[in-house]
C-alpha positions in Angstrom: 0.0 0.0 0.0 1.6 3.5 -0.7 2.1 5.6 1.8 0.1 8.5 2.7 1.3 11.9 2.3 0.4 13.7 5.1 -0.6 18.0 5.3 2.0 19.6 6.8 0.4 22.6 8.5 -2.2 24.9 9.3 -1.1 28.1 8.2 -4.3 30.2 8.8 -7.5 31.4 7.4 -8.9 33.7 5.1 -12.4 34.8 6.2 -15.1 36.6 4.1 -18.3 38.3 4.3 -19.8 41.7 3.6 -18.1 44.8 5.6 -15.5 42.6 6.9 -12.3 44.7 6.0 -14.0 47.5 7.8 -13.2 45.4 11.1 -9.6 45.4 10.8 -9.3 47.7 14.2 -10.5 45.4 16.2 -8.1 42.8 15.7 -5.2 45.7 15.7 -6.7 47.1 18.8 -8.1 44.3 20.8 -7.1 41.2 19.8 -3.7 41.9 19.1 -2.8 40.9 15.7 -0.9 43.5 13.1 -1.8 44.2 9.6 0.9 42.6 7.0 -0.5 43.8 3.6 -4.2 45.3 2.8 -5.9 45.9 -0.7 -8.7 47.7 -1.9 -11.2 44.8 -0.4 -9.0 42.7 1.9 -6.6 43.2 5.0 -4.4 40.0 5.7 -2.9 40.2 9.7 0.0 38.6 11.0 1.0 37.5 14.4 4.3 37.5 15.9 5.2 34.3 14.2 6.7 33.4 10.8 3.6 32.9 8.9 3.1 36.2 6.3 -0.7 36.1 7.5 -2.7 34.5 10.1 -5.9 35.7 9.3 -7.9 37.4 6.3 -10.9 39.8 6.0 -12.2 39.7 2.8 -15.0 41.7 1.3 -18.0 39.1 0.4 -21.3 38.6 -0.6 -21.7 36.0 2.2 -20.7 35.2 5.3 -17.9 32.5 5.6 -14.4 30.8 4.8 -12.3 32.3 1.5 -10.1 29.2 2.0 -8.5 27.5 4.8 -4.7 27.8 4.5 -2.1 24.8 4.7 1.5 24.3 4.6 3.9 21.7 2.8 7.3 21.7 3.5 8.7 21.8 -0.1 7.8 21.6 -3.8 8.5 17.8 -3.9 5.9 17.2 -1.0 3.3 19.5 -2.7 3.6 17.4 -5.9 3.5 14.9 -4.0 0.1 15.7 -2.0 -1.0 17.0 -5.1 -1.0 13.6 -7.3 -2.4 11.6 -3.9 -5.5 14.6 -4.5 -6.2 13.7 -7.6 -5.3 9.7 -7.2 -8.1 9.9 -4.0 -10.9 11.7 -6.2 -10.8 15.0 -5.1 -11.9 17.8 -6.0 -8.8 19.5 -7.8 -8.8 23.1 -8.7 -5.4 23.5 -10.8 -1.9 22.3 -11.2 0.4 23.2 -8.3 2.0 26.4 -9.6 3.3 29.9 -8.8 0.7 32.1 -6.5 0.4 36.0 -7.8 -1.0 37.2 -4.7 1.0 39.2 -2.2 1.9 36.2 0.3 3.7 34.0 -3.2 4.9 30.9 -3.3 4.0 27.3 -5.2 0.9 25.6 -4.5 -3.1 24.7 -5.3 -6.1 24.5 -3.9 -9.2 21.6 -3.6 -12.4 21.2 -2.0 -13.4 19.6 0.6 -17.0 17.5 0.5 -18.5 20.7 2.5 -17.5 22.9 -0.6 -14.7 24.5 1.0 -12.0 25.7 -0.7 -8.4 24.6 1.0 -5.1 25.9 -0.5 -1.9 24.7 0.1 1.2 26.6 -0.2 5.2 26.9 -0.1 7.9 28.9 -0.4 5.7 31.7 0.8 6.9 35.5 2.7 7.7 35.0 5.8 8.5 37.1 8.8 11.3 37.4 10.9 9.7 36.1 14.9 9.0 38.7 16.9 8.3 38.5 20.6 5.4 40.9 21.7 4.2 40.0 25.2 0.4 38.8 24.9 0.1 38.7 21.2 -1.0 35.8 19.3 1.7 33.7 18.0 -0.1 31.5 15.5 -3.5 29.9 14.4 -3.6 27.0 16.6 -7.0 25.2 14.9 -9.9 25.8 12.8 -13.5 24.2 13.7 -15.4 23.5 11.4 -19.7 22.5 11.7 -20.3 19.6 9.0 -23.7 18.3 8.0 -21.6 15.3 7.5 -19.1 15.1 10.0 -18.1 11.1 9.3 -18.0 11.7 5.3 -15.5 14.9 6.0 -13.5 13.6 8.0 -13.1 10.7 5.8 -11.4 12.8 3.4 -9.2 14.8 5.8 -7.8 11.5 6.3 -8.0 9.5 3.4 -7.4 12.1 0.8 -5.1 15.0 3.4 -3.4 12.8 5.7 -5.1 13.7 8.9 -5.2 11.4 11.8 -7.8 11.2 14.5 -6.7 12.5 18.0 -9.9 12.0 20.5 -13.5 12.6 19.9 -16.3 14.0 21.7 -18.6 11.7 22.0 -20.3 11.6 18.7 -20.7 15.3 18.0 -16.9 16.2 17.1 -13.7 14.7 16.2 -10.4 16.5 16.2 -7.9 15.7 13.5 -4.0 16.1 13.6 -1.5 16.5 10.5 1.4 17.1 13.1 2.4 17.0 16.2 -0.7 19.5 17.7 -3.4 17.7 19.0 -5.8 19.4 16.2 -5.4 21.6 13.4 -8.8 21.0 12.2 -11.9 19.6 14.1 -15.2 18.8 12.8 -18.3 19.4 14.5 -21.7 17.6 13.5 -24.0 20.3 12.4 -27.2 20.5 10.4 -25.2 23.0 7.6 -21.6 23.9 6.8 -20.0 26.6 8.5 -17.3 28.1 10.9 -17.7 27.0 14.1 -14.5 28.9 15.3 -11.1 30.3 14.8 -8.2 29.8 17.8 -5.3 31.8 17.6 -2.2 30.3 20.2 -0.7 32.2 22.7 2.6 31.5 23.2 2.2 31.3 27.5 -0.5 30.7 30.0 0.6 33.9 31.1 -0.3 35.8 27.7 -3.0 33.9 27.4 -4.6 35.0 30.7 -3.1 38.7 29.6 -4.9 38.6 26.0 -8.0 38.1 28.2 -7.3 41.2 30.6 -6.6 43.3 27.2 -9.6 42.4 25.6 -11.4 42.8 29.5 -10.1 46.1 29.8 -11.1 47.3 26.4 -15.0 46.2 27.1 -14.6 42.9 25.4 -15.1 39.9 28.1 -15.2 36.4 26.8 -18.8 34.4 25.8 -17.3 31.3 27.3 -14.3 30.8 29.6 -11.4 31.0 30.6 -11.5 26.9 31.2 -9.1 24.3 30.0 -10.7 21.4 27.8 -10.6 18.0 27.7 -9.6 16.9 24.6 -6.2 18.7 23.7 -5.9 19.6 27.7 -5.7 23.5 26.2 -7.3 26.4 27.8 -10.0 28.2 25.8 -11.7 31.7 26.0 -14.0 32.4 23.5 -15.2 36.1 21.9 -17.5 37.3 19.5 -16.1 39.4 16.6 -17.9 42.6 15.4 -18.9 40.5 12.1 -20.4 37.7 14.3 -17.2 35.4 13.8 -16.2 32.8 16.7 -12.5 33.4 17.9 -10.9 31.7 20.7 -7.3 32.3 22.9 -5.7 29.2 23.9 -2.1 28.0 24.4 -0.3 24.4 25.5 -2.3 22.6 22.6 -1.3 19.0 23.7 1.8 17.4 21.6 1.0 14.2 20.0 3.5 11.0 20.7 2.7 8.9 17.3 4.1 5.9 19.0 1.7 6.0 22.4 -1.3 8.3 21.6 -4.5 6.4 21.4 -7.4 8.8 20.7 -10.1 8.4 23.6 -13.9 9.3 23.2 -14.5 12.0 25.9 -17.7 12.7 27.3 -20.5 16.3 26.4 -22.2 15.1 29.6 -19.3 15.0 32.0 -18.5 18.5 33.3 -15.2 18.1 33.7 -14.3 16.8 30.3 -15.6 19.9 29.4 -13.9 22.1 31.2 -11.2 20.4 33.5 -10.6 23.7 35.3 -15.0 24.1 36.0 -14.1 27.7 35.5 -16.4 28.5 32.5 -18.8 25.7 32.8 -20.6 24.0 30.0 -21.6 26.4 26.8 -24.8 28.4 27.3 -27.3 27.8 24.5 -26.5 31.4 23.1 -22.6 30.1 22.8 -23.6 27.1 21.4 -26.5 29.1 19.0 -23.5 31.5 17.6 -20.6 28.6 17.1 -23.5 26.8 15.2 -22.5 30.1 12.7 -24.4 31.3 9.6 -24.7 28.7 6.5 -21.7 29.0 4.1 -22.5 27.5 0.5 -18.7 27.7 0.1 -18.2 27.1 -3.8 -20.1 25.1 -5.8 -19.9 26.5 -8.9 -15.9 25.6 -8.4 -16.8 22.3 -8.1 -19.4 22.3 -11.3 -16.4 24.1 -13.3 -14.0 21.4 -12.2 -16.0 18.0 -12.7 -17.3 19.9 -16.5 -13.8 19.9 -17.4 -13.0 16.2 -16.3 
């Protein structure tokens, strides 16, 4: 059997919807990112890692994902990923080859069964690390609310590489490409869209910090601080002005390949839930807003691409 090539990364996530650019202060002011590049319709913000952008506002019709954004190490491994896409029946949407946008590199893009579009990349910009106290280092994972949760993650296995680290119960499971517990969790939902966004702190420290800053600028969290079950990270969740789900969290549990056997944790068991029983379980307005607003993603992407098969 050949082997699997497996994602490398999470890189970040471009976002979209209408008026979303027009946001960009609060995430300079508040949440402590820093814009890296802006156009006439989107602003692209970095964090005090390597990655050229974390996050995206985009100018949309609709309210949803642009594309998630993944990371191979080199060309050879993008090839690579890109022949076992098209070997595994996915949805292809190009050749790997040079990106014109600001960010460059060598890569392509797919969808996933949900209509989401997911772009790999190399050789992109990066930054030189910077070390700003409180200020998020990274996108630590991406949720995502499936109407079919076991027929998605199939193919963020199968066809990506992905490897199951726990569940929750039956609602969610939480999928590795590296070492972090998750890069991408599903969640079982009656439509496709974001559930959430988590951006890593590099501390508990700055994580508790990021809280006071947002606390201090009349932003408190919608649920938490508390430390989760599965992936043992602490969480605290905030609304965005556009309605988004974002999260602070930091010690994202490492993976050992060798030992790690995923575990189904309990939704009924308060301290799976929350192992501090700080924040308590989700009210049914936390749980109403991460359910988020339908995102069609791009059909007519997939229409174009199976017409010219």
């Amino acid at each position: 059997m050949t082997e699997t090539i497996r994602t490398g990364s999470l890189r970040g996530i471009m976002m979209r919807g209408p008026g979303l650019p027009a946001t960009l202060p609060f995430y300079e002011d508040m949440w402590g990112l820093r814009l890296a590049h802006q156009t006439d319709d989107c602003a692209l913000l970095r964090g005090t890692g390597e990655e050229a952008f974390l996050y995206g506002l985009k100018e949309g019709p609709v309210f949803g994902i642009e594309y998630v954004h993944f990371a191979m190490p080199d060309r050879a491994a993008m090839d690579a990923l890109h022949a076992q896409c098209l070997a595994r029946g996915a949805i292809v949407l190009g050749k790997p080859a040079e990106f014109g946008d600001w960010a460059g590199g060598y890569g392509f893009e797919i969808l996933d069964p949900d209509n989401r579009r997911l772009r790999f990349r190399t050789d992109a910009l990066r930054h030189d690390e910077e070390t700003e106290w409180a200020k998020p280092r990274k996108v630590s994972h991406v949720v995502l609310n499936s109407p079919d949760m076991e027929g998605t993650q199939e193919f963020y296995e199968h066809v990506l590489g992905f490897r199951v680290s726990d569940y929750s119960a039956d609602q969610m499971v939480f999928l590795r490409c590296n070492t972090d517990h998750h890069s991408i969790a599903l969640v079982r939902g009656n439509y496709a869209s974001v559930n959430h966004v988590a951006f890593e702190m590099p501390t508990l420290d700055e994580f508790m910090r990021g809280i006071g800053r947002m606390k201090q600028k009349g932003h408190v969290p919608s649920w938490g601080p508390g430390r989760h079950g599965p992936g043992n990270n602490p969480f605290a969740y905030f609304v965005s002005p556009s309605g988004f789900v974002i999260e602070f969290t930091s010690e994202l549990q490492q993976i050992n390949e060798d030992s790690h056997e995923a575990k189904v944790w309990s939704r009924t068991d308060p301290e799976a839930m929350d192992r501090w029983m700080t924040a308590g379980p989700p009210t049914p307005a936390q749980r109403a807003v991460m359910q988020g607003r339908p995102d069609p993603g791009f059909p007519e992407l997939r229409a174009q691409a199976l017409g010219a098969s």
